[in-house]
PADO-454530 format. One record per residue (C-alpha): residue number from 0; x negated, y, z; chain. Coordinates in nm, 3 decimals. Layout:
# residues N
(NUM, (X, Y, Z), 'A');
...
***
This chain:
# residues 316
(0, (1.027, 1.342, 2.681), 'A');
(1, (0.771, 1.310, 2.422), 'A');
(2, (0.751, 1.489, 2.125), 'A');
(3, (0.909, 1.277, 1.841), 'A');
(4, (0.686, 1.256, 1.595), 'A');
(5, (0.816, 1.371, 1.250), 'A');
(6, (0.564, 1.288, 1.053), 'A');
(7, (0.527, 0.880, 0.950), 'A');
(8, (0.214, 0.777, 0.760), 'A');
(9, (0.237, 0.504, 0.555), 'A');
(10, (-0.098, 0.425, 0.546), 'A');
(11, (-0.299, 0.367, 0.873), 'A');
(12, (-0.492, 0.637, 0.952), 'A');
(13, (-0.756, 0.414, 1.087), 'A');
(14, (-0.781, 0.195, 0.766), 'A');
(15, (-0.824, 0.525, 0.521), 'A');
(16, (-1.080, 0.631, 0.760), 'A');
(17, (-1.306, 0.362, 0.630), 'A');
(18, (-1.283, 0.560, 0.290), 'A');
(19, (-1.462, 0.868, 0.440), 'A');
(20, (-1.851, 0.884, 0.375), 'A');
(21, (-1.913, 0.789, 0.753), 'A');
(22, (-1.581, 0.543, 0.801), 'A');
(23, (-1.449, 0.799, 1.079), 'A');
(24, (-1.136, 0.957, 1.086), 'A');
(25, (-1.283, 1.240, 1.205), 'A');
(26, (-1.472, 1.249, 0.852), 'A');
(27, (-1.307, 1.394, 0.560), 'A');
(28, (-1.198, 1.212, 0.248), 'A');
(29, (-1.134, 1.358, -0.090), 'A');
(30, (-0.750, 1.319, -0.233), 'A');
(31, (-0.687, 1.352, -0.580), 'A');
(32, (-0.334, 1.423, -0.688), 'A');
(33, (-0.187, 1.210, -0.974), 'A');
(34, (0.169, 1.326, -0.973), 'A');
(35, (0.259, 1.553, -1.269), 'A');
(36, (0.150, 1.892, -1.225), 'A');
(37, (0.457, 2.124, -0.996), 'A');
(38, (0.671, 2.298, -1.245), 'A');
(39, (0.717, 2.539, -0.929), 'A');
(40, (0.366, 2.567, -0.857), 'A');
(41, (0.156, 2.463, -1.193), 'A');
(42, (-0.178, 2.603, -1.037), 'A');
(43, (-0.169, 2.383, -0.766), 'A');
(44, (-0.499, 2.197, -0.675), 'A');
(45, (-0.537, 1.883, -0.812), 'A');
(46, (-0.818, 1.776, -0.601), 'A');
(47, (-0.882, 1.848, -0.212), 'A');
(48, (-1.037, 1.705, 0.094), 'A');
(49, (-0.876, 1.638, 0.432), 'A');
(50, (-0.869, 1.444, 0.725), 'A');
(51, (-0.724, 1.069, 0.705), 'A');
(52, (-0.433, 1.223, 0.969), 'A');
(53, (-0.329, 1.493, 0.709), 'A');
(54, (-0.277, 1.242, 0.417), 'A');
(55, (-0.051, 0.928, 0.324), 'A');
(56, (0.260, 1.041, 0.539), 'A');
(57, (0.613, 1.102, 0.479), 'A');
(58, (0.861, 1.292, 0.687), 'A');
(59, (1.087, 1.075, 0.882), 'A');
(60, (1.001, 0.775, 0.684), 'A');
(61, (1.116, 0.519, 0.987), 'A');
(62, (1.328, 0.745, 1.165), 'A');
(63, (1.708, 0.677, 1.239), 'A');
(64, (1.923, 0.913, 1.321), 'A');
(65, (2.166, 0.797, 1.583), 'A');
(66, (2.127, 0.474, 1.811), 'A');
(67, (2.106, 0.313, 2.153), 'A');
(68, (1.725, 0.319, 2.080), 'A');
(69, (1.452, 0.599, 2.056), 'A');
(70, (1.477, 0.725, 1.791), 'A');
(71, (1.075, 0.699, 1.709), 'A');
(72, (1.107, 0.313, 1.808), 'A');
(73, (1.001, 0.175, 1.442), 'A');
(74, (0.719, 0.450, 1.446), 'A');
(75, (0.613, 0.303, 1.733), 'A');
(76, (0.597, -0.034, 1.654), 'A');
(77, (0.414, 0.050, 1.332), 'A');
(78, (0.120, 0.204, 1.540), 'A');
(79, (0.068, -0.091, 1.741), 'A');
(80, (0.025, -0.302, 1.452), 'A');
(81, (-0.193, -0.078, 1.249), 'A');
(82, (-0.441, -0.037, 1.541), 'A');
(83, (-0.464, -0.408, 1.565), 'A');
(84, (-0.477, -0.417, 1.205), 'A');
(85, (-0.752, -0.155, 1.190), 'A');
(86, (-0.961, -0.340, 1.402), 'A');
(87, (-0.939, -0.685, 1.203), 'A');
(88, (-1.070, -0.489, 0.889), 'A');
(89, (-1.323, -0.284, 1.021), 'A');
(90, (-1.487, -0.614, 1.195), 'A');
(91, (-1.425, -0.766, 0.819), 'A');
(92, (-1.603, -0.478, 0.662), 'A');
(93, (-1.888, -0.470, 0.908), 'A');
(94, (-1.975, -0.869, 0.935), 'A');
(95, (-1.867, -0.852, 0.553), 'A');
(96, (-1.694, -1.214, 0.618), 'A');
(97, (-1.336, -1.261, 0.722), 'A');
(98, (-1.316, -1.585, 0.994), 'A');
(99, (-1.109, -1.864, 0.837), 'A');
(100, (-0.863, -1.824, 1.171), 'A');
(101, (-0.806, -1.485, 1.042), 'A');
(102, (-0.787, -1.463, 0.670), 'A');
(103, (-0.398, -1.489, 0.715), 'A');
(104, (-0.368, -1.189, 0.942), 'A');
(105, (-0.555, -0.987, 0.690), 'A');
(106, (-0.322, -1.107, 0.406), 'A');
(107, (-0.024, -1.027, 0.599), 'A');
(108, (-0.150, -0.693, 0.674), 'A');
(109, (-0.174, -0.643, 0.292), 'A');
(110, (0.172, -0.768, 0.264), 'A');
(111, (0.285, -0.507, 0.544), 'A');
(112, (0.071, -0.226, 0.368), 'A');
(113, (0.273, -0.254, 0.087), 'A');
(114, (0.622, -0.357, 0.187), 'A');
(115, (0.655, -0.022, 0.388), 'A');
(116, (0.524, 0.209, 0.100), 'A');
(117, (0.811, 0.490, 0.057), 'A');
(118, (0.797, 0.357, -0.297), 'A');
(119, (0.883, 0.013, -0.229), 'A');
(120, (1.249, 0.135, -0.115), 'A');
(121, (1.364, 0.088, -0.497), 'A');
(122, (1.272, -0.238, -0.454), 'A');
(123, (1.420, -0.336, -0.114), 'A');
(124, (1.787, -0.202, -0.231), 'A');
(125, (1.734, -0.412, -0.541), 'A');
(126, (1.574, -0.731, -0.336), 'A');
(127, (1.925, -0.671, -0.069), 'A');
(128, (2.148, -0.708, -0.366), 'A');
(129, (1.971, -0.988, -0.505), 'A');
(130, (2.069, -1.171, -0.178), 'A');
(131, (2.436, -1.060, -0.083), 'A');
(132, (2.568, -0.986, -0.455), 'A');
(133, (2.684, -0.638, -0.403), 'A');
(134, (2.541, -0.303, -0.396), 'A');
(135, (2.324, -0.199, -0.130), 'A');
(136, (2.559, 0.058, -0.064), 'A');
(137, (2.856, -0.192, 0.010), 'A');
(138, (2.607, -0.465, 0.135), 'A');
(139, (2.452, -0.201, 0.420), 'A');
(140, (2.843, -0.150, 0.512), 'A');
(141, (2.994, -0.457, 0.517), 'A');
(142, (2.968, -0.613, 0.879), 'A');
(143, (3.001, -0.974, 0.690), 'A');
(144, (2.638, -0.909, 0.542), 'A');
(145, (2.488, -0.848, 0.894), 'A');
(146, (2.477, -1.212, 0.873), 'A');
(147, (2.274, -1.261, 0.621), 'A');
(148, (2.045, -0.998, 0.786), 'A');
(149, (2.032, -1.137, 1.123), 'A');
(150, (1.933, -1.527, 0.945), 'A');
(151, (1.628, -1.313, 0.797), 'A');
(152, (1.530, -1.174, 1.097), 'A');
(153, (1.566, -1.478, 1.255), 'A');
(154, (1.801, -1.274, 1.557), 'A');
(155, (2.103, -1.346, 1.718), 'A');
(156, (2.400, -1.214, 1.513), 'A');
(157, (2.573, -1.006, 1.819), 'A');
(158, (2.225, -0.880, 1.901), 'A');
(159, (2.297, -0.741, 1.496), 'A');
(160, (2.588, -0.632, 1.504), 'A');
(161, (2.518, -0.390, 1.866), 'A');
(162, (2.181, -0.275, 1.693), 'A');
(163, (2.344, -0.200, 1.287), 'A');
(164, (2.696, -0.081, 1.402), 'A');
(165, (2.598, 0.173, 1.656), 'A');
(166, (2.375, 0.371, 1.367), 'A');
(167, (2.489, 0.627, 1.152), 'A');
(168, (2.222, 0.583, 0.890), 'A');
(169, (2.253, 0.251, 0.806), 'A');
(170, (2.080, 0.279, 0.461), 'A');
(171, (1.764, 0.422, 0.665), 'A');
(172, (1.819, 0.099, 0.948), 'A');
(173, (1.829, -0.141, 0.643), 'A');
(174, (1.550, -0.041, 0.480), 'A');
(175, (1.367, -0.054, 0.786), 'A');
(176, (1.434, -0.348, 0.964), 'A');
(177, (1.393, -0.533, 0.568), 'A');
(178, (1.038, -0.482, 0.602), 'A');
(179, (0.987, -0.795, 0.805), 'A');
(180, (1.143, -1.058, 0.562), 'A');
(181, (1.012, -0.900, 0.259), 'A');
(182, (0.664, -0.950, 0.395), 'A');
(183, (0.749, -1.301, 0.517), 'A');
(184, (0.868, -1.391, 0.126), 'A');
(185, (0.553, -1.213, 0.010), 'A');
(186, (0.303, -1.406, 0.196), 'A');
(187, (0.341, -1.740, 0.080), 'A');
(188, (0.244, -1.550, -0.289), 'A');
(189, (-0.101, -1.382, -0.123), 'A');
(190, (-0.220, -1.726, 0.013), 'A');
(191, (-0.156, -1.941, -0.293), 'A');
(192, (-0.421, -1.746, -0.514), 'A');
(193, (-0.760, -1.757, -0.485), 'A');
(194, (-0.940, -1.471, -0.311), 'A');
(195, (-1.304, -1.300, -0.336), 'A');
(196, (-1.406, -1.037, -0.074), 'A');
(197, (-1.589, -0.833, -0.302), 'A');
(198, (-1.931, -0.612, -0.144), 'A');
(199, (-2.100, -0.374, -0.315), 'A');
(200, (-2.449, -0.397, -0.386), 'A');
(201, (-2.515, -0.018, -0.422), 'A');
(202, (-2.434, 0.297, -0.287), 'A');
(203, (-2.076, 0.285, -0.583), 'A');
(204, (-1.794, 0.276, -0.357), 'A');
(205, (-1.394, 0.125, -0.377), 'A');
(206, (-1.136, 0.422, -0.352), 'A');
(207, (-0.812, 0.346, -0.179), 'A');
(208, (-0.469, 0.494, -0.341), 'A');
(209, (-0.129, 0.564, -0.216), 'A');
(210, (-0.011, 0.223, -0.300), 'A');
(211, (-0.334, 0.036, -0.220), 'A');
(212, (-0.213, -0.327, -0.361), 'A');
(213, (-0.315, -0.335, -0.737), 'A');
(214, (-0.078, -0.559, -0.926), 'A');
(215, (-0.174, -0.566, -1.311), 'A');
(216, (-0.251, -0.764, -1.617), 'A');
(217, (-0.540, -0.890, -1.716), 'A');
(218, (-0.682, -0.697, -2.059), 'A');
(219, (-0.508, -0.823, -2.375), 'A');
(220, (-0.238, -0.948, -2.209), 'A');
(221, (0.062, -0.971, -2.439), 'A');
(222, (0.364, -0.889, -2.215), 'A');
(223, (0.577, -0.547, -2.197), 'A');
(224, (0.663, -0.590, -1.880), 'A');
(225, (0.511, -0.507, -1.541), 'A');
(226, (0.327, -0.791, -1.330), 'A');
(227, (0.425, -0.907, -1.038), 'A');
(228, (0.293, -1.111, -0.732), 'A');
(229, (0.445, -1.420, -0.859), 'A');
(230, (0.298, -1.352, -1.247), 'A');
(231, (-0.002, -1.620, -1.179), 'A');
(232, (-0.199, -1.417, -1.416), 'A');
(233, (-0.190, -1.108, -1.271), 'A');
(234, (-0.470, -0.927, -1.107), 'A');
(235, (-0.425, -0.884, -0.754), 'A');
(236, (-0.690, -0.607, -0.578), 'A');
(237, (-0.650, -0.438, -0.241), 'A');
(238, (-0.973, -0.236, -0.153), 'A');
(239, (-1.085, -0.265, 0.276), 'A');
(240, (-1.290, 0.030, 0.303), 'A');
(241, (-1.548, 0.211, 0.065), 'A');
(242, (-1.782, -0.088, -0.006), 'A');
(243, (-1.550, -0.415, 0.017), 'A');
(244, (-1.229, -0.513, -0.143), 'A');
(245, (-1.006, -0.824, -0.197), 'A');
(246, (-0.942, -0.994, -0.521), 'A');
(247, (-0.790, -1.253, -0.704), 'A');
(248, (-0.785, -1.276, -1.082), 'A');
(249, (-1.048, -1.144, -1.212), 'A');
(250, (-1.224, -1.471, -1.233), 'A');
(251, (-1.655, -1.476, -1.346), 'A');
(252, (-1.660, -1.078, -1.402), 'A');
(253, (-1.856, -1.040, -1.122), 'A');
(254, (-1.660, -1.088, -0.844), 'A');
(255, (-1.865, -1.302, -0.615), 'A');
(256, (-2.002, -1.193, -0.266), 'A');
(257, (-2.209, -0.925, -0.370), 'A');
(258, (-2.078, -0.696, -0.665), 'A');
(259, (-2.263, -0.469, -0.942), 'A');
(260, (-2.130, -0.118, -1.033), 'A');
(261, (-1.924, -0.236, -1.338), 'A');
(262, (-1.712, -0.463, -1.065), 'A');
(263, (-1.686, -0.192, -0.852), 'A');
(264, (-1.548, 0.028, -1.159), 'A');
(265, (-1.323, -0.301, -1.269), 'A');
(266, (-1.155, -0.314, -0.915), 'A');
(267, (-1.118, 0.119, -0.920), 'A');
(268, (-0.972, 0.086, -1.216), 'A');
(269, (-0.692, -0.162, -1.112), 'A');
(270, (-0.601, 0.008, -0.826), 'A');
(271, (-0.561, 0.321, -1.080), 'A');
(272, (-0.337, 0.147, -1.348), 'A');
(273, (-0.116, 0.011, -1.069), 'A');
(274, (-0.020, 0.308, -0.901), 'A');
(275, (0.051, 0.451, -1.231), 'A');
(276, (0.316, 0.160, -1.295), 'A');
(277, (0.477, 0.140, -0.909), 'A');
(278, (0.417, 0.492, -0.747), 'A');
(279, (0.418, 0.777, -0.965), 'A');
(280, (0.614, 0.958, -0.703), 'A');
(281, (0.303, 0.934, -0.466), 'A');
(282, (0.037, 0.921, -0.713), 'A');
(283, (-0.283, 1.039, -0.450), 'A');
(284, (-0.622, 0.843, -0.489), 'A');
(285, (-0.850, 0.867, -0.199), 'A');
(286, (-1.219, 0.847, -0.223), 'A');
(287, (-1.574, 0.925, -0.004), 'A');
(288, (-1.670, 1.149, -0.274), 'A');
(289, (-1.492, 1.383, -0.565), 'A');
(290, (-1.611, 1.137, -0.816), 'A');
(291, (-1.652, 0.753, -0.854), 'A');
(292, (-1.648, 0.528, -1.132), 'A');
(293, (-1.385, 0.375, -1.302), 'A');
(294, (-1.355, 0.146, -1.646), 'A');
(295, (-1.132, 0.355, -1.908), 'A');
(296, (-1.177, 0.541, -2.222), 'A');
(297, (-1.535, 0.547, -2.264), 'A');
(298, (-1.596, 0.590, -1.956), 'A');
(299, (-1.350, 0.858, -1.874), 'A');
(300, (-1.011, 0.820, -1.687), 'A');
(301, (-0.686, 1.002, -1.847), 'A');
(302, (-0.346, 1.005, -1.618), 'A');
(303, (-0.047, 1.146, -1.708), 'A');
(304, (-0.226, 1.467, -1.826), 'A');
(305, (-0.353, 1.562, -1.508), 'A');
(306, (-0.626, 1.845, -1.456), 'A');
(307, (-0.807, 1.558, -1.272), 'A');
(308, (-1.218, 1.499, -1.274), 'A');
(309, (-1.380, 1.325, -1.564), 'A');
(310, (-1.542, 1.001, -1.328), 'A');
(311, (-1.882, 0.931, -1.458), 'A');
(312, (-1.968, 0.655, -1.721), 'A');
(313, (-2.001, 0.242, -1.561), 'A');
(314, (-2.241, 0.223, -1.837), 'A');
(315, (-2.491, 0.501, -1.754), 'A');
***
């Protein structure tokens, strides 16, 4: 048998490759840490580079415990997609043009990007108990709720019941197998706006972050509360590689075919204040170089105190 591989990223490593300086994974990328400094290890560094491979994974993130199945099966299945998924945006990113045939394949894989984000689990226990009215505790236990999840996998219910009831972590199984609906009720969200692939016009470059789909308000915006996909005027950004990202919301500012710094800077700086809102716990930005610019306080960007580099001034 086969090594069982412990280690699950939950970002393609062939779609962070394209945020190396060359767009190879065998290229290094620089990661910047956003968490809150380590109480046990304060001088840790804040800033490093490293392989696409050696970032963006969690340990046993799919992985069940006990089953009829291997237990790397999800794993597994993740792979295949993201290899066919890396190929769609690196032919996107070199023709700069997405074919019309296509457009929803790259949507969905923005949808799958984010729906299996270790920090989207809060939101899957909350989005189960939405739909059975208990907690996801008693929902994952209840056999009578294996119903509901075999109408939205669209299975058989016995085929349900053999796979759920033979697994000891059921929690883990539940989150996993939710991926699939919650990118199927996300979908019909990403094609009703209105989307720009945005180029750059200049050697400024997109970063990519550890929760890649940027969900914010526009400036001035008078709500509290955070946006969401179905807020119609929220920002949506989701950067493809170093040059090119995809947008919707941020209307004449520049976000036509071909973009100038300050866009470039506008869509950074989205993809900053959202993972600040939904992934503090995996706060990493990764970027070709150890700097890039980014709209913020004159210039500069502050998060959560961080010892992290002072990005150079849009307006320079």
């Amino acid at each position: 048998m086969r090594p069982i591989p412990r280690q699950h990223h939950y970002l393609p490593v062939g779609y962070l490759s394209g945020f190396t300086p060359s767009g190879r994974r065998s290229n290094r990328l620089w990661v910047h840490d956003l968490r809150p400094p380590s109480r046990r290890d304060p001088g840790q560094p804040r800033i490093w580079q490293s392989l696409p491979r050696e970032v963006a994974h969690q340990r046993d993130l799919y992985m069940v415990a006990s089953g009829p199945t291997l237990p790397y099966l999800f794993e597994d299945e993740l792979m295949k997609r993201d290899d066919v998924d890396a190929k769609l945006v690196r032919e996107v990113c070199r023709s700069r043009q997405c074919p019309r045939d296509r457009f929803d394949d790259l949507l969905e894989f923005v949808a799958l990007t984010y729906t299996r984000l270790p920090s989207m689990r809060a939101h899957m226990t909350c989005w189960v108990k939405q739909h059975t009215g208990l907690p996801f505790e008693e929902a994952v236990q209840d056999p009578e709720n294996w119903r509901w999840l075999a109408e939205c996998l669209g299975q058989p219910l016995p085929a349900i019941f053999a796979l759920v009831g033979t697994y000891a972590e059921k929690n883990q199984l539940w989150h996993t197998l939710v991926i699939d609906p919650l990118i199927r009720s996300m979908l019909p969200l990403l094609k009703s706006r209105e989307w720009s692939l945005c180029v750059s016009q200049s050697e400024d470059y997109f970063v990519c972050s550890s929760s890649p789909l940027g969900i914010t308000w526009s400036v001035g915006h008078p709500s509290n509360k955070n946006p969401t996909l179905g807020d119609e005027q929220a920002i949506l950004t989701f950067p493809l590689c170093r040059y090119m990202a995809l947008v919707a919301g941020l209307g004449e500012k520049g976000c036509g075919r071909y973009v100038s710094r300050n866009a470039v800077a506008e869509v950074n700086n989205q993809t900053l204040l959202s993972l600040r809102t939904h992934a503090v716990r995996h706060g990493f930005v990764f970027a070709p170089a150890r700097e890039f610019y980014c709209m913020g306080n004159e210039g500069l960007l502050e998060v959560s105190g961080a010892d992290f580099a002072l990005v150079k001034d849009p307006g320079r």
